[in-house]
C-alpha positions in Angstrom: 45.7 30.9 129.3 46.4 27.3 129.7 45.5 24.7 132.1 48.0 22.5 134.2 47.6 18.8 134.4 45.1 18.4 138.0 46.8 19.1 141.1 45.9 17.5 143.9 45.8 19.2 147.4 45.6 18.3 151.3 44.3 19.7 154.1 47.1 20.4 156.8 44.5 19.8 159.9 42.3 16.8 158.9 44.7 15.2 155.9 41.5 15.7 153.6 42.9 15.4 149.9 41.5 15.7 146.1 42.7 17.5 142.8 41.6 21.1 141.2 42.0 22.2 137.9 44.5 24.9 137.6 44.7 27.5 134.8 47.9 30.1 134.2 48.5 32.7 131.8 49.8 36.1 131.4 47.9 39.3 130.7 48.1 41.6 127.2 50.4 43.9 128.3 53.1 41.1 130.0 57.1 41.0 128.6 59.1 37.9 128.5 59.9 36.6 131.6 56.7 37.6 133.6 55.4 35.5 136.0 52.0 34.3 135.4 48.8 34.3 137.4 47.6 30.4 139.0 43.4 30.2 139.4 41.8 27.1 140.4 39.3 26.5 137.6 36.4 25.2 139.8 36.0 25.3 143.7 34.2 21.5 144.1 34.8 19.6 146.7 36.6 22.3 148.1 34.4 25.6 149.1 35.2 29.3 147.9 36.5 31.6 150.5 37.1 35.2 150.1 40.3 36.5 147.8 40.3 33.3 145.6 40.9 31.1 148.4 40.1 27.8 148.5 38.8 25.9 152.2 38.8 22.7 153.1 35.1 21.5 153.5 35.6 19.7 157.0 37.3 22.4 158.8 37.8 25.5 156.7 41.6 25.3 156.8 43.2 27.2 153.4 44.2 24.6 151.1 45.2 27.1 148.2 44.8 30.5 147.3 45.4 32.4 144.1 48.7 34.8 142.4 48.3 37.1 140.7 50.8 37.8 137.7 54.1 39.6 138.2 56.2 41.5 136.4 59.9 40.0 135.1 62.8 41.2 137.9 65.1 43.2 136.1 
């Protein structure tokens, strides 16, 4: 697990903008080459929607959402 310098995001609709933390990492079991997983480390001033989504607080428009790991193409 590691975190990413602060990314900043903006709302598509209402141009609303402000930075997350982001953390990445791989599980126990990943090879070289995996692709890791991407999780917003804390939700504020955004709010939590469902599926690790993130919503913008004026207008509820997606602003980020989640990945989950994957597996090397080989």
């Amino acid at each position: 697990m590691a975190y990413l310098q602060p990314t900043t995001l903006t709302c598509p609709t209402c141009q609303f903008s402000a930075q997350i933390k982001v953390v990445v990492g791989i599980g126990p079991g990943s090879n070289r080459g995996d692709i890791p997983y991407e999780r917003y480390k804390s939700a504020p001033p955004f709010t939590e929607g469902e599926n690790g989504q993130l919503l913008c607080l004026h207008d509820g428009t997606v602003v980020w959402t989640n990945t989950a790991a994957r597996k090397a193409p080989e």
